[in-house]
C-alpha positions in Angstrom: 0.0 0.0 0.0 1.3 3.4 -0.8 1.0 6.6 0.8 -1.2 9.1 -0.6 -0.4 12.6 -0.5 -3.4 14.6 1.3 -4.1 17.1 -1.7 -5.7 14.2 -3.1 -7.8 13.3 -0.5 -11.9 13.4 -0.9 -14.4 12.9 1.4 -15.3 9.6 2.4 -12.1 7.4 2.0 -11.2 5.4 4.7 -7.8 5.5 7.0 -5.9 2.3 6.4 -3.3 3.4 9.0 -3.6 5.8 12.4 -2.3 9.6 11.8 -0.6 10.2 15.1 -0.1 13.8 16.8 3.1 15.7 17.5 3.1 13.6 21.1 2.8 10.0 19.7 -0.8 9.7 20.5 -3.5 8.4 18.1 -5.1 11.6 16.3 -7.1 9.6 13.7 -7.8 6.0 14.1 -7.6 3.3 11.2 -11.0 3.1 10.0 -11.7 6.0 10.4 -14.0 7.9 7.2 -12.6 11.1 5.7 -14.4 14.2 6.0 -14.0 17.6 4.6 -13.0 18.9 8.2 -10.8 16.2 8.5 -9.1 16.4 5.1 -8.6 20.5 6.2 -6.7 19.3 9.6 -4.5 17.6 7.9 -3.0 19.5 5.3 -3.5 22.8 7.5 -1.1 20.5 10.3 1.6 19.9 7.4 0.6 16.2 6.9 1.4 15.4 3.0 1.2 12.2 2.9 -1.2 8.9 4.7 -2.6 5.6 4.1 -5.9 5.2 2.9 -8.2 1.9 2.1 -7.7 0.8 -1.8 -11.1 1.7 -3.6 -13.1 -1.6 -4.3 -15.3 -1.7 -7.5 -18.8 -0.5 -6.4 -21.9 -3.0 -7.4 -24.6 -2.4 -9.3 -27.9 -2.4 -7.2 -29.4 -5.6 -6.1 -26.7 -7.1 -7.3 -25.1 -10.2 -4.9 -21.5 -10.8 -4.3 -20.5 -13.8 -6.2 -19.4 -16.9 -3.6 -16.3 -17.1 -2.1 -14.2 -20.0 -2.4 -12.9 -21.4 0.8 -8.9 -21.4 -0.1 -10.0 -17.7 -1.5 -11.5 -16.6 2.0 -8.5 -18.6 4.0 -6.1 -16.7 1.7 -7.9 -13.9 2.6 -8.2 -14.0 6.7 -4.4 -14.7 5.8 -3.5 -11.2 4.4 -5.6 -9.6 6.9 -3.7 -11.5 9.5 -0.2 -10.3 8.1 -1.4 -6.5 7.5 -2.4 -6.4 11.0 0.8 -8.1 12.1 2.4 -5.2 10.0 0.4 -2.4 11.8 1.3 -3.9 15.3 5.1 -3.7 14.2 4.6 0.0 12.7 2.6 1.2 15.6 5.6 -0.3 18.0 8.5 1.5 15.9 6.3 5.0 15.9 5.9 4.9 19.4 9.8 4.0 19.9 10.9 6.3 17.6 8.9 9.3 18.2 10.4 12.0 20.4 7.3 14.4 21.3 5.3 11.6 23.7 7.1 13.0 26.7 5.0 16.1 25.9 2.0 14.4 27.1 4.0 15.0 30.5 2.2 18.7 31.8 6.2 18.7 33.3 8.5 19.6 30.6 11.6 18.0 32.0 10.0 15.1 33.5 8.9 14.0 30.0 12.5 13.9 28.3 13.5 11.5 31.5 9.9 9.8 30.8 10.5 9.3 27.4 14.1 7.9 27.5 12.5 5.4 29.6 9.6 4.6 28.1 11.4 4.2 24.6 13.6 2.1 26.0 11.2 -0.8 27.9 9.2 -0.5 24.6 12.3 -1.6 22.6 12.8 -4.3 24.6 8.9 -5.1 25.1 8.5 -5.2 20.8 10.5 -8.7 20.6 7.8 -10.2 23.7 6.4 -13.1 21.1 3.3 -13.6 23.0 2.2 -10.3 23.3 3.1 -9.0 19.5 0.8 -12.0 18.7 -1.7 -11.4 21.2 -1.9 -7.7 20.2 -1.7 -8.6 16.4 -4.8 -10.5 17.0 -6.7 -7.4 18.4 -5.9 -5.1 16.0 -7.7 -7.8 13.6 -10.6 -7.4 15.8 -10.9 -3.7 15.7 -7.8 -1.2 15.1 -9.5 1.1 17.3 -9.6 -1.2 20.2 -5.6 -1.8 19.2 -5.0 2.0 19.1 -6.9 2.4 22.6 -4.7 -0.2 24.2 -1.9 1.7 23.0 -3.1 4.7 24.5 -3.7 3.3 27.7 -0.8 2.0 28.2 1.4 5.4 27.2 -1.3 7.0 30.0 -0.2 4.0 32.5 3.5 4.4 32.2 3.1 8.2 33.0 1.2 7.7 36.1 3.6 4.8 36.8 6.6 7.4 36.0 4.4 10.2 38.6 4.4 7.2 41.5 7.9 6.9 41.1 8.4 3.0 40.1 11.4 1.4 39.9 11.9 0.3 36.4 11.1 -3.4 36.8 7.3 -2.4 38.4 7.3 0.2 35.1 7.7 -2.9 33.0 5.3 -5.0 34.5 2.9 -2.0 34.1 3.2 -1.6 31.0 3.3 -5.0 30.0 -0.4 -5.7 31.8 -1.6 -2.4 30.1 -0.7 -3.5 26.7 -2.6 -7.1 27.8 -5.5 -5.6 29.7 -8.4 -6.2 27.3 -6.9 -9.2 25.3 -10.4 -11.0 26.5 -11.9 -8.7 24.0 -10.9 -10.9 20.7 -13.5 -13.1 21.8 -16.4 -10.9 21.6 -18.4 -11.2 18.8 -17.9 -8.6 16.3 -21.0 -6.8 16.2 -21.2 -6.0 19.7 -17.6 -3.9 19.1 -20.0 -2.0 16.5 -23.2 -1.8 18.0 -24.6 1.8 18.1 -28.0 1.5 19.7 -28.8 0.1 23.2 -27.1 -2.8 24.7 -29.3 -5.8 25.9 -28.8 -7.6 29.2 -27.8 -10.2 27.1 -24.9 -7.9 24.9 -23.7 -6.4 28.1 -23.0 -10.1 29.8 -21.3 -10.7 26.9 -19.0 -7.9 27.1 -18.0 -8.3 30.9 -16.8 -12.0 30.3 -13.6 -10.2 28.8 -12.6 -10.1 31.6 -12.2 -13.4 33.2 -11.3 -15.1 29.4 -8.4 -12.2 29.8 -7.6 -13.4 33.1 -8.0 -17.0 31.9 -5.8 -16.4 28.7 -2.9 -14.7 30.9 -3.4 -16.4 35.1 -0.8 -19.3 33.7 1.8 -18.0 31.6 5.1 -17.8 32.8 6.6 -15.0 30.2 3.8 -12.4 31.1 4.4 -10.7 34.7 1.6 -12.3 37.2 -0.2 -9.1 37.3 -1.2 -8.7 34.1 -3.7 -11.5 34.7 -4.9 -9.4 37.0 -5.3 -6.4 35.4 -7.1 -8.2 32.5 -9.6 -9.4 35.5 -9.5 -6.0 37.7 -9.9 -3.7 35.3 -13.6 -2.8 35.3 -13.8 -3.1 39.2 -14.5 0.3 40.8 -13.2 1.9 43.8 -16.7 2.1 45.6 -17.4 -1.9 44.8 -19.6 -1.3 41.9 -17.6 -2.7 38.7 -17.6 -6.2 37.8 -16.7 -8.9 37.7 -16.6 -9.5 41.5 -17.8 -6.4 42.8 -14.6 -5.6 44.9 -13.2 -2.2 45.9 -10.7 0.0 47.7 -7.3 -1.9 48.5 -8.8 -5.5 47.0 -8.2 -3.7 43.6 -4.3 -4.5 42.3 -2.9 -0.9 42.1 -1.9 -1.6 38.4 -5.5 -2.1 37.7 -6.2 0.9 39.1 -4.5 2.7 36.8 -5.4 0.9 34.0 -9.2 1.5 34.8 -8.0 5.1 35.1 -6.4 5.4 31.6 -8.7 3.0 30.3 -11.7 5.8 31.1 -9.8 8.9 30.1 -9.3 7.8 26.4 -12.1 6.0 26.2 -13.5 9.6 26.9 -11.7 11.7 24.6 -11.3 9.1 21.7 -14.0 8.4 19.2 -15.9 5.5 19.4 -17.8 3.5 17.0 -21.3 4.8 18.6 -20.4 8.5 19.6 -17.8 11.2 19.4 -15.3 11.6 21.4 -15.7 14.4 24.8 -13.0 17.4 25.4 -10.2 17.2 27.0 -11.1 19.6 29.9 -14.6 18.0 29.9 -13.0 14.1 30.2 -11.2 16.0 33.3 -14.3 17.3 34.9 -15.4 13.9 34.9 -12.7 11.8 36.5 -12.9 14.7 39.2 -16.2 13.9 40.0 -15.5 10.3 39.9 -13.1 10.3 42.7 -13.9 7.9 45.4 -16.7 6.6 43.7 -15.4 5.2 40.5 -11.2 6.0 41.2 -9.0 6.8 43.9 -10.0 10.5 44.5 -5.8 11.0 45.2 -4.9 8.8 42.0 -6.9 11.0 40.1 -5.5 13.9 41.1 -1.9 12.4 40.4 -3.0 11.6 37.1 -4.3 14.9 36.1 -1.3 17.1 37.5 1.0 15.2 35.4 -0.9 14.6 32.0 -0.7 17.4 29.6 -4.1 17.8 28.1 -3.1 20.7 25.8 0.4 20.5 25.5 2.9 23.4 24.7 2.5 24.4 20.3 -0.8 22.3 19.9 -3.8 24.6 19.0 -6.9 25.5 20.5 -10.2 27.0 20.2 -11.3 29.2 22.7 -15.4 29.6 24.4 -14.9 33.0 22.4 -14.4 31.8 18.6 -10.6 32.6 18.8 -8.1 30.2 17.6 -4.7 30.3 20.0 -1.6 28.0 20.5 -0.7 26.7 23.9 2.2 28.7 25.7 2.6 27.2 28.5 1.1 25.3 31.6 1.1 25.6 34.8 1.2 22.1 36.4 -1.3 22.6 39.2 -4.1 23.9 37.0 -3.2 22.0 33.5 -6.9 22.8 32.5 -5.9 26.8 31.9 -2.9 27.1 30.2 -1.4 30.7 29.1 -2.7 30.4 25.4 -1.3 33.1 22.2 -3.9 34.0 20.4 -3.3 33.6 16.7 -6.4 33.7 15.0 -9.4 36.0 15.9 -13.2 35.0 16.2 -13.9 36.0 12.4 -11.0 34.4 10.9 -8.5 36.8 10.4 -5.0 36.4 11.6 -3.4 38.2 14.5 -0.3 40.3 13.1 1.5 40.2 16.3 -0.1 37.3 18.7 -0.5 38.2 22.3 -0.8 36.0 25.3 -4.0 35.8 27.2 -3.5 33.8 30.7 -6.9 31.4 31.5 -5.8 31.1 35.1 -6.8 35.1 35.5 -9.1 35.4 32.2 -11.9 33.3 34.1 -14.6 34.1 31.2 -12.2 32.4 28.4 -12.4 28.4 28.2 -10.6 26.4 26.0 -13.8 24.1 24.0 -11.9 22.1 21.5 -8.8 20.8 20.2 -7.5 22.3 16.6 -5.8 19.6 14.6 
């Protein structure tokens, strides 16, 4: 597949591969449909060039697709297998390669130590047989559940990093992050799709991940043994009220506590099959207000001092219409962020941008993200 240069692009191809930000994280998913917004992000960001989905030959009406052989379809599930396999390898090297996902750190100087040492237990982590496969075998499920696990367990190894682990508990973090919702490559597809309303039936479906994670992990010897656990742990809730067993507080492995955590912030602010993906500030409001009910009210609090929602260059659009670039942040309040205004609410561009601070300018708000 070759790359295709964005000035090409039109409205409704489809993303073969993810398009990643300045930081390393996941901008646009694979699979995800082109729009003209889209299309505009990109080439306004300086992105020339991504993979898109091959165009298939559209049928006529009411014609039917012709049977397929079974050596055709084997051969098929067989290149699928292999391009997935690819896309785990790529997505590995990106993440090892790529020097701005210590910016997710609100810290500026914390991040170049995180990202020496997250780099480095990634390279060693990409030759892990089991886990390549395991994760090779989710991306064929759904990319964007492959992507998400990514996600969560960059997010992971930066509250890991904020705890101050040793490197060997870092590992083993990141190891049951990347392994945390292997259950899900048993669930039948079109619950992963499913836009309306979940049955009882769909929904006790979905929560036997869990213990088919725990199952596929509680015995191996080459996988640390709390990544079993994590696979298990990670819907339980601090107040008792997640599943599978309904435990809480301390009975929760810390490790899944932090998944769960990182789990529910990109969940949040990712898009999702059945609805779009929340804000940034507005994903924060909401692991606030689930402190000591869902999470560790002090864990979240950790986790939102150190992650950089809006990190320093990325752009913004402001409650007023304006368009600004990030300055800089102020660690204890990442949520307001001295911003430079760049573009003002009818379009036209600043001559000579000027600084507004949101810690003092309590009227402005950042509302959205500008690719």
């Amino acid at each position: 597949m070759k790359p295709t240069a964005t000035y090409t692009l039109r409205p409704g191809q489809t993303l073969a591969h993810p398009v990643l930000n300045k930081n390393g994280m996941v901008m646009l998913g694979a699979g995800t449909q082109l729009t003209d917004k889209y299309i505009e992000r990109l080439r306004t960001l300086g992105i020339t060039d991504i993979f898109v989905e091959e165009d298939t030959p559209r049928r006529s009406p009411g014609t039917e697709s012709p049977a397929v052989p079974a050596a055709q379809e084997k051969m098929v599930r067989k290149r699928s297998a292999a391009a997935s396999k690819k896309a785990v390898d790529e997505a590995f090297d990106e993440l090892i390669n790529n020097p701005f996902i210590g910016q997710q750190l609100s810290v500026p100087m914390l991040g170049d130590r995180f990202l020496r040492i997250y780099q480095s237990l990634l390279g060693e982590l990409s030759d892990h047989r089991f886990m390549k496969d395991r994760l090779t075998l989710l991306h064929l499920k759904d990319p964007l559940l492959f992507e998400h696990t990514l996600n969560v367990a960059t997010l992971s190894a930066i509250i890991g990093f904020a705890k101050q682990y040793a490197i060997e508990p870092l590992h083993d973090l990141i190891v049951s992050a990347l392994l945390f919702d292997i259950g899900m490559i048993h669930l039948p597809d079109e619950l992963l799709t499913k836009k309306g309303r979940l049955t009882e039936y769909d929904r006790g479906l979905i929560e036997r991940h869990t213990n088919e994670g725990y199952q596929m992990l509680a015995h191996r010897t080459d996988v640390p043994n709390a990544a079993a656990l994590c696979a298990l742990q990670h819907h339980e809730r601090y107040d008792g009220s997640g599943y599978p067993s309904g435990i809480g507080r301390s009975q929760i492995h810390e490790f899944a506590q932090i998944i769960a955590l990182a789990d529910t912030y990109d969940a949040l602010v990712s898009r999702r099959h059945h609805r779009s993906s929340y804000t940034r500030r507005d994903a924060f409001e909401f692991l606030l207000g689930s402190g000591d009910r869902m999470f560790d009210l002090s864990l979240v609090k950790l986790f939102i001092s150190h992650i950089s929602i809006y990190p320093i260059g990325s752009r913004v659009i402001l409650n007023s219409g304006q368009t600004a670039v990030i300055a800089s942040v102020d660690s204890s309040l990442v949520q307001r962020p001295v911003v430079k205004i760049i573009l003002e609410k009818d379009g036209s561009y600043v001559v000579v941008p000027y600084e507004i601070d949101l810690r003092v300018q309590y009227d402005l708000v950042i509302v959205d993200t500008a690719l």
